[in-house]
N, CA, C and O atoms as CSV, one atom per row, in Angstrom:
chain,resi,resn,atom,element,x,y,z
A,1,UNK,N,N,2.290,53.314,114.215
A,1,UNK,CA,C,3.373,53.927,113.464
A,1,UNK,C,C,3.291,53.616,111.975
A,1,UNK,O,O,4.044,54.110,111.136
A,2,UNK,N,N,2.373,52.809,111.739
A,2,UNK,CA,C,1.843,52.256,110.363
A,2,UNK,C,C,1.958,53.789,109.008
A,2,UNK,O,O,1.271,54.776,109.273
A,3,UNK,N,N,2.717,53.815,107.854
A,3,UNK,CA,C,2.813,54.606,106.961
A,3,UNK,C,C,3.939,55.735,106.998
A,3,UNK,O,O,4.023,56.547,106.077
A,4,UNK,N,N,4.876,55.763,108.187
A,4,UNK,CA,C,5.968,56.457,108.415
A,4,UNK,C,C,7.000,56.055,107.737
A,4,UNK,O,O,7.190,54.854,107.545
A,5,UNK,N,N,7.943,57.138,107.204
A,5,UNK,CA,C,9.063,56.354,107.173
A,5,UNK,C,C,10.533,57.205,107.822
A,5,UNK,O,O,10.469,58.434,107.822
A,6,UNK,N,N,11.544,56.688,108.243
A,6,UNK,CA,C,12.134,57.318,109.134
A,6,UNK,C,C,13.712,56.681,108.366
A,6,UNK,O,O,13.727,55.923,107.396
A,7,UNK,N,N,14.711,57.109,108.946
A,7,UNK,CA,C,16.251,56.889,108.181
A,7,UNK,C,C,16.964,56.471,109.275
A,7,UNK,O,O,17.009,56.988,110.391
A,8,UNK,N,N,17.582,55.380,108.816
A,8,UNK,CA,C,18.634,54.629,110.190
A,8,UNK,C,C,19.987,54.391,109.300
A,8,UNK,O,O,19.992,54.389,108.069
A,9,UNK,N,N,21.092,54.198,110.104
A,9,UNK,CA,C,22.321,53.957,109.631
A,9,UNK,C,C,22.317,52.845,109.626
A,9,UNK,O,O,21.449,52.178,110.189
A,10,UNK,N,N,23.737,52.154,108.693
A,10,UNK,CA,C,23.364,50.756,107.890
A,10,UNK,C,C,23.983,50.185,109.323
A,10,UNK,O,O,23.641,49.060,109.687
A,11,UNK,N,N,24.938,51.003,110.167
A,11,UNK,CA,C,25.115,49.978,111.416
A,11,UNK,C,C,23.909,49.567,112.148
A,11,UNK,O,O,23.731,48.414,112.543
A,12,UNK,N,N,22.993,50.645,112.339
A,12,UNK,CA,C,21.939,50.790,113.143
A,12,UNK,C,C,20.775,49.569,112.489
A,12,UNK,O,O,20.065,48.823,113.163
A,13,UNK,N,N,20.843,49.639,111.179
A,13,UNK,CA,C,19.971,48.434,110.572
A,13,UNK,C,C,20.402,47.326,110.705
A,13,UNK,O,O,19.627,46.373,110.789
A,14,UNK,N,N,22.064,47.135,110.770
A,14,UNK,CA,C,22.393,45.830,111.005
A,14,UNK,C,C,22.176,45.147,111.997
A,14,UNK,O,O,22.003,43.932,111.903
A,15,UNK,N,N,22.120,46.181,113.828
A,15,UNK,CA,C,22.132,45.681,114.603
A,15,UNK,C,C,20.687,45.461,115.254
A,15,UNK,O,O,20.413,44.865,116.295
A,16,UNK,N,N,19.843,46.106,114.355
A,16,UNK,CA,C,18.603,46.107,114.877
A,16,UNK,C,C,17.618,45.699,114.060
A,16,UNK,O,O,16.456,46.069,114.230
A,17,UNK,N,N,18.097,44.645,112.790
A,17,UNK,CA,C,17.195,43.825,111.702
A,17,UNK,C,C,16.067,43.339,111.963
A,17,UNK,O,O,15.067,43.368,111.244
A,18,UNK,N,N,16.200,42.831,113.101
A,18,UNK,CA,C,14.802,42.101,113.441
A,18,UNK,C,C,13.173,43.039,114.054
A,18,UNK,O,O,11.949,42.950,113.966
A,19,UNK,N,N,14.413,44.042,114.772
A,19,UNK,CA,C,13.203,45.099,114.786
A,19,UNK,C,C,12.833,45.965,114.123
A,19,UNK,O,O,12.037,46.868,114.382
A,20,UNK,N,N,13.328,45.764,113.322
A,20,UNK,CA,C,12.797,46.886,112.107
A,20,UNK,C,C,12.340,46.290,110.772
A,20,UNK,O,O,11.870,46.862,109.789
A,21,UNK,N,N,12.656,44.711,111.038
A,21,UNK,CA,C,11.608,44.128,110.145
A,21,UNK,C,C,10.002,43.881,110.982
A,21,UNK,O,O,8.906,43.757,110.435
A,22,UNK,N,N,10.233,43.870,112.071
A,22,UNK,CA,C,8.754,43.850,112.753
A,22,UNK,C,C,8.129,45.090,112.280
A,22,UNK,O,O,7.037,45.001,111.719
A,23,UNK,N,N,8.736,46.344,112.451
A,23,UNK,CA,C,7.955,47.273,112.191
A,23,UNK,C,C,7.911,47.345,110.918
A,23,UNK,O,O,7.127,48.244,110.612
A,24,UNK,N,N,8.407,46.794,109.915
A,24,UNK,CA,C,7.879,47.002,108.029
A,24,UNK,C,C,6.575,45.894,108.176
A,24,UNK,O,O,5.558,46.128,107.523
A,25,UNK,N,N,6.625,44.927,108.876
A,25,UNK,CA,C,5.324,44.318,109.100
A,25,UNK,C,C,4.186,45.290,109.645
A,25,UNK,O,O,3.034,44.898,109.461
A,26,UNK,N,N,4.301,46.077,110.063
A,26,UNK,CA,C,3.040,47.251,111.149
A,26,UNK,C,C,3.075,48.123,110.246
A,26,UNK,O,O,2.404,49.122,110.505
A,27,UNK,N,N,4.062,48.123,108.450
A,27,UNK,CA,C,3.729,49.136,107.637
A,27,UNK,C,C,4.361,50.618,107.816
A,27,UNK,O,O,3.887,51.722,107.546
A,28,UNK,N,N,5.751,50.190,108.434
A,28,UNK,CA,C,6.479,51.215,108.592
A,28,UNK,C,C,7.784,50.966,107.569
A,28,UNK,O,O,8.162,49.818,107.338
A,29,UNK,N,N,8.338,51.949,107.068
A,29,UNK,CA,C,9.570,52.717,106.234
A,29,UNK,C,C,10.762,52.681,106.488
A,29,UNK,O,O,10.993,52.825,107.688
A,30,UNK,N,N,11.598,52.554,105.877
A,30,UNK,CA,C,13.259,52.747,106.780
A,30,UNK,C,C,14.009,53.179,105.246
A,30,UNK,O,O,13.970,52.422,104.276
A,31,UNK,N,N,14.593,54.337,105.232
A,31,UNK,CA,C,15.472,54.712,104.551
A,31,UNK,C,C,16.510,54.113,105.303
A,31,UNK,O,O,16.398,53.896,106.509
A,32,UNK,N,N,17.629,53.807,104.563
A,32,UNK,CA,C,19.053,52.872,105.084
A,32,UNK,C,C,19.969,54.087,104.521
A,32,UNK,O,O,19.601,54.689,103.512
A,33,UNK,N,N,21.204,54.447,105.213
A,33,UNK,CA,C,21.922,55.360,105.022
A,33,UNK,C,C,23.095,54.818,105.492
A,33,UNK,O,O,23.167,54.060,106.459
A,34,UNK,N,N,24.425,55.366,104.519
A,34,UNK,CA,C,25.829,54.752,105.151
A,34,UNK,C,C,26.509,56.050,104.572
A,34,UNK,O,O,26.621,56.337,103.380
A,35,UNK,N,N,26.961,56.815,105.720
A,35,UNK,CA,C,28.500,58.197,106.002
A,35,UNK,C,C,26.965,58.826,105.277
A,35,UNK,O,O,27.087,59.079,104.078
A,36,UNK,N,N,25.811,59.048,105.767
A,36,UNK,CA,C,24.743,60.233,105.296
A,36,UNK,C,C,23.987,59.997,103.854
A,36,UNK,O,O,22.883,60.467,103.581
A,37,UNK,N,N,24.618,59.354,103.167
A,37,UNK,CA,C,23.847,58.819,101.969
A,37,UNK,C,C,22.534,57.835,101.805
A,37,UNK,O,O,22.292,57.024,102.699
A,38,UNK,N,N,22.050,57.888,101.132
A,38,UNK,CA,C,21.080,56.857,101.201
A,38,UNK,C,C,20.713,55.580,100.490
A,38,UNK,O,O,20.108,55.566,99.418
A,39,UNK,N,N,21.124,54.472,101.166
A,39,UNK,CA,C,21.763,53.468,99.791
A,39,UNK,C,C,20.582,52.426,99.926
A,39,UNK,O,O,20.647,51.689,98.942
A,40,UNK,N,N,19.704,52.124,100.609
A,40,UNK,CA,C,18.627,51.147,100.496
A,40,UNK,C,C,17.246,51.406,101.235
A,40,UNK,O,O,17.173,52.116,102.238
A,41,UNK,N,N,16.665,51.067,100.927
A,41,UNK,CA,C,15.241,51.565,101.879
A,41,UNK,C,C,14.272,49.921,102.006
A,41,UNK,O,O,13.942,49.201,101.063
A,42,UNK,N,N,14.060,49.748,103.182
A,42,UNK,CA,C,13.299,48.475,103.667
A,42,UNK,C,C,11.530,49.078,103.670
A,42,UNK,O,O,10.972,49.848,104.452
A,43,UNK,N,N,11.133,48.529,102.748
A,43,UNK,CA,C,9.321,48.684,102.952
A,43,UNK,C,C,8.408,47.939,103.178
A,43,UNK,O,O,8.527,46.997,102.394
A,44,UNK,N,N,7.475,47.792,103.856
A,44,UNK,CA,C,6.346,46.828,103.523
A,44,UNK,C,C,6.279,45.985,102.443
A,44,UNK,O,O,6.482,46.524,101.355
A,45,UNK,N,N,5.980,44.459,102.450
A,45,UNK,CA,C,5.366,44.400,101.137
A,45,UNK,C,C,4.406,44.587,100.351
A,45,UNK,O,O,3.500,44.694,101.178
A,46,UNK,N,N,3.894,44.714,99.304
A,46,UNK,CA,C,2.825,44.839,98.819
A,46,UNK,C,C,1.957,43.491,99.261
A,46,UNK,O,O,2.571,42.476,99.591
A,47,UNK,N,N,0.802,43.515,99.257
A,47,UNK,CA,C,0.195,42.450,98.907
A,47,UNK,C,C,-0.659,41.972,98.005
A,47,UNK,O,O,-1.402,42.765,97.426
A,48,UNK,N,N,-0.703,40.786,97.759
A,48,UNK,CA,C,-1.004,40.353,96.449
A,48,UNK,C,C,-1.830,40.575,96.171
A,48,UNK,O,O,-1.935,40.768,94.960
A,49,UNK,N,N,-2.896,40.710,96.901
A,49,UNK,CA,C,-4.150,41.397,96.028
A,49,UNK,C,C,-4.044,42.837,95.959
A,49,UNK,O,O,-4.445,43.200,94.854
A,50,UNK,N,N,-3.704,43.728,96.613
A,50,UNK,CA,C,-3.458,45.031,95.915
A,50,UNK,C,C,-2.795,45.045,94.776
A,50,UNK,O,O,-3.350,45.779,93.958
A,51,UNK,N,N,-1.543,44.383,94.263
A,51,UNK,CA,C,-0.883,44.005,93.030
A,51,UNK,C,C,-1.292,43.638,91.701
A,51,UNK,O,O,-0.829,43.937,90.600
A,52,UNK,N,N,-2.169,42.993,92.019
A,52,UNK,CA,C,-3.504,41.645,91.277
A,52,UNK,C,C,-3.899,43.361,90.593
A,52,UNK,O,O,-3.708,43.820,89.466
A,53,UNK,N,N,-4.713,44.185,92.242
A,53,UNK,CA,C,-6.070,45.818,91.461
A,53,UNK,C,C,-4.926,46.244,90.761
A,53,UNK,O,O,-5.141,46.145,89.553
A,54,UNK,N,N,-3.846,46.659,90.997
A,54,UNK,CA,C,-3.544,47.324,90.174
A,54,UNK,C,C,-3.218,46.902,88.839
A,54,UNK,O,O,-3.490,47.840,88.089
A,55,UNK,N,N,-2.852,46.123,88.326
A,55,UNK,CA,C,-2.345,45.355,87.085
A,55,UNK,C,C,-3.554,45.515,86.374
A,55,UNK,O,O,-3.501,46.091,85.287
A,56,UNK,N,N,-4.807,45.035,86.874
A,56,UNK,CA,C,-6.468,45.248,87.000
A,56,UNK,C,C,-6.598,46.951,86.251
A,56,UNK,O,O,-7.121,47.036,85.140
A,57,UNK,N,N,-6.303,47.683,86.656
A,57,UNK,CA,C,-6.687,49.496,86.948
A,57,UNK,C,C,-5.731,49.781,85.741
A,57,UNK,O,O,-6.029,50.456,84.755
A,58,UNK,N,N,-4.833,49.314,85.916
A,58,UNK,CA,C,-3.958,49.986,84.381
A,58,UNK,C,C,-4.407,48.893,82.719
A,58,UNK,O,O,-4.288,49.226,81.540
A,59,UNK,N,N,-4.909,47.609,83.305
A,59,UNK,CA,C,-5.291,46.977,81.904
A,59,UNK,C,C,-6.446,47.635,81.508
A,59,UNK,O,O,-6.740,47.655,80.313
A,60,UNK,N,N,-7.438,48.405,82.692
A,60,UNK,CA,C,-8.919,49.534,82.786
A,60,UNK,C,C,-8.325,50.679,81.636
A,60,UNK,O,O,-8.737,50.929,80.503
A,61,UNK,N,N,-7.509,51.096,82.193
A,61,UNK,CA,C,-7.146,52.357,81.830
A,61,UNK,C,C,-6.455,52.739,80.070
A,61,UNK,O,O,-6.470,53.700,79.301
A,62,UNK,N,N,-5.930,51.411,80.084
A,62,UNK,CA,C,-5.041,51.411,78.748
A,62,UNK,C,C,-6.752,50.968,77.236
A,62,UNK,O,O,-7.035,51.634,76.241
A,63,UNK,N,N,-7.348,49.846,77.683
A,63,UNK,CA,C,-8.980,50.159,77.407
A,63,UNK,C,C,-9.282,51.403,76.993
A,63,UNK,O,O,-9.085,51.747,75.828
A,64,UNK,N,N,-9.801,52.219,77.925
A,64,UNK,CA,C,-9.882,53.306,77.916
A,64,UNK,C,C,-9.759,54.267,77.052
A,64,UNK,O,O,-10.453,55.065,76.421
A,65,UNK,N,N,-8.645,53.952,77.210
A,65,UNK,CA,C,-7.487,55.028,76.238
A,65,UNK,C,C,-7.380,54.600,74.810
A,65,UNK,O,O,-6.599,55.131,74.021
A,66,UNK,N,N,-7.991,53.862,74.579
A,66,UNK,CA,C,-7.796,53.122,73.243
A,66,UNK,C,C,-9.584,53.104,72.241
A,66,UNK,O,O,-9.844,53.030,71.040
A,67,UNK,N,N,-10.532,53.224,73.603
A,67,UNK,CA,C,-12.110,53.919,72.858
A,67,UNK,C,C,-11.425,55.374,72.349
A,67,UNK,O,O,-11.850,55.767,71.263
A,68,UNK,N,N,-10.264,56.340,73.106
A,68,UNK,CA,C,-10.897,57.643,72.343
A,68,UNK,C,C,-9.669,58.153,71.365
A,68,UNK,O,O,-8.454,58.095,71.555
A,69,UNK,N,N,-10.294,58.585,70.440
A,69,UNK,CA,C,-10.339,58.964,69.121
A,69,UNK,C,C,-9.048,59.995,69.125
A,69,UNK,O,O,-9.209,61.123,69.590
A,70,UNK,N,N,-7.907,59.636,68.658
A,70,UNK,CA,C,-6.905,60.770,68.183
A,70,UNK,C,C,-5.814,60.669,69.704
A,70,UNK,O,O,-5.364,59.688,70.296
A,71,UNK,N,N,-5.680,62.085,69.946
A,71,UNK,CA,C,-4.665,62.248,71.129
A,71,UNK,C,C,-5.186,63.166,72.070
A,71,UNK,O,O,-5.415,64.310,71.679
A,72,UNK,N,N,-5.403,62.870,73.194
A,72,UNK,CA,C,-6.296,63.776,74.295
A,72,UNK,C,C,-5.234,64.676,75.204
A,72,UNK,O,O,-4.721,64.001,76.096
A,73,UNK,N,N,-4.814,66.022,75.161
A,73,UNK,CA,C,-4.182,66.997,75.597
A,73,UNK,C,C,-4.727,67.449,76.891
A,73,UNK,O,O,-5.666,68.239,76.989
A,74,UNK,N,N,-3.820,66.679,78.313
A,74,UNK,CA,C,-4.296,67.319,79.549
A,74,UNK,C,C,-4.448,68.547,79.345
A,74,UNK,O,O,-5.627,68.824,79.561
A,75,UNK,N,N,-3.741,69.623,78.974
A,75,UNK,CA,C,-3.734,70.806,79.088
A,75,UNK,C,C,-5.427,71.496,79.172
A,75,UNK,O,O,-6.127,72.145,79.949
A,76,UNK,N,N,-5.502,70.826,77.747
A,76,UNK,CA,C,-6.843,71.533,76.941
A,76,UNK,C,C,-8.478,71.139,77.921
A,76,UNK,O,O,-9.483,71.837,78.053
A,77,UNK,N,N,-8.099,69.493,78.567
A,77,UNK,CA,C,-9.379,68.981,79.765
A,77,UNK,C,C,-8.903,69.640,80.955
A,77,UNK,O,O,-9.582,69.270,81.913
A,78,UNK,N,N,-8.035,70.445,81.275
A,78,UNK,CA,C,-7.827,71.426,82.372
A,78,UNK,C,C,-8.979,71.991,82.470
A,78,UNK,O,O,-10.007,71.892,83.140
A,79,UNK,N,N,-8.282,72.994,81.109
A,79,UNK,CA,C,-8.743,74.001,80.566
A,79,UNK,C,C,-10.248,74.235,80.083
A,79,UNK,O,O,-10.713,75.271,79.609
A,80,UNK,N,N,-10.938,72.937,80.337
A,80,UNK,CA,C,-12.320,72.975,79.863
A,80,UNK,C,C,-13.139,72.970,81.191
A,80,UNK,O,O,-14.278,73.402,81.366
A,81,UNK,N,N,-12.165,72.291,82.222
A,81,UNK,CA,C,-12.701,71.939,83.209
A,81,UNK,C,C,-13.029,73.071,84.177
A,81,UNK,O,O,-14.027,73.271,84.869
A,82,UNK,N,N,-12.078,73.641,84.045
A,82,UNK,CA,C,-12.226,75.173,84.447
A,82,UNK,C,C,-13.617,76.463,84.344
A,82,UNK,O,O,-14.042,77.319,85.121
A,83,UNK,N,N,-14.038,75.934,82.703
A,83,UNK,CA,C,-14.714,76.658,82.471
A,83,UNK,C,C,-16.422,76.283,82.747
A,83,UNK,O,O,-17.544,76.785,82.677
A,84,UNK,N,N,-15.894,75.357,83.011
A,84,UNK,CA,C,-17.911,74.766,83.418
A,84,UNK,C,C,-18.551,75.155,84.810
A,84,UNK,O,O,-19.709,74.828,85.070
C-alpha cells in the first residue's frame, strides 16, 4: 500500500492512531478531516539521507545558475527545444 494516500475522520484517526501510524511506516498517506474539511495530513518521514540529496541538488543547481550569464527565459529553451 506503500505511496497511497487515503482521508480518515479525525474520530477515525483518533481511534485508530496506532494503525495508521504503522501504515505511514509502509509509506502510506492519511489526509485527516473533521465535519469534511481537511485539517491535517499524517506522512511518512523523510529520511535523512534523501534530505541530506536534496539540500545537495538545490546547492547543484543554484551553482549552476550562477555560471550563466544574464537571465535565462524558460519560454525561449522551450522554444528552441522544439526546433531541433
Amino acid at each position: 500500500m506503500s505511496g497511497k494516500t487515503s482521508a480518515v475522520s479525525a474520530f477515525e484517526a483518533k481511534t485508530h492512531l496506532s494503525e495508521l501510524l504503522r501504515e505511514a511506516e509502509r509509506g502510506r498517506s492519511f489526509v485527516i478531516r473533521r465535519r469534511g474539511k481537511a485539517v491535517a495530513r499524517l506522512v511518512p518521514p523523510v529520511r535523512e539521507g534523501r534530505a541530506s540529496d536534496l539540500v545537495r541538488i538545490i546547492a547543484s543547481f543554484r551553482e549552476i545558475r550562477k555560471r550563466i550569464p544574464g537571465r535565462v527565459k524558460i519560454r525561449k529553451l522551450i522554444e528552441e527545444g522544439r526546433r531541433t
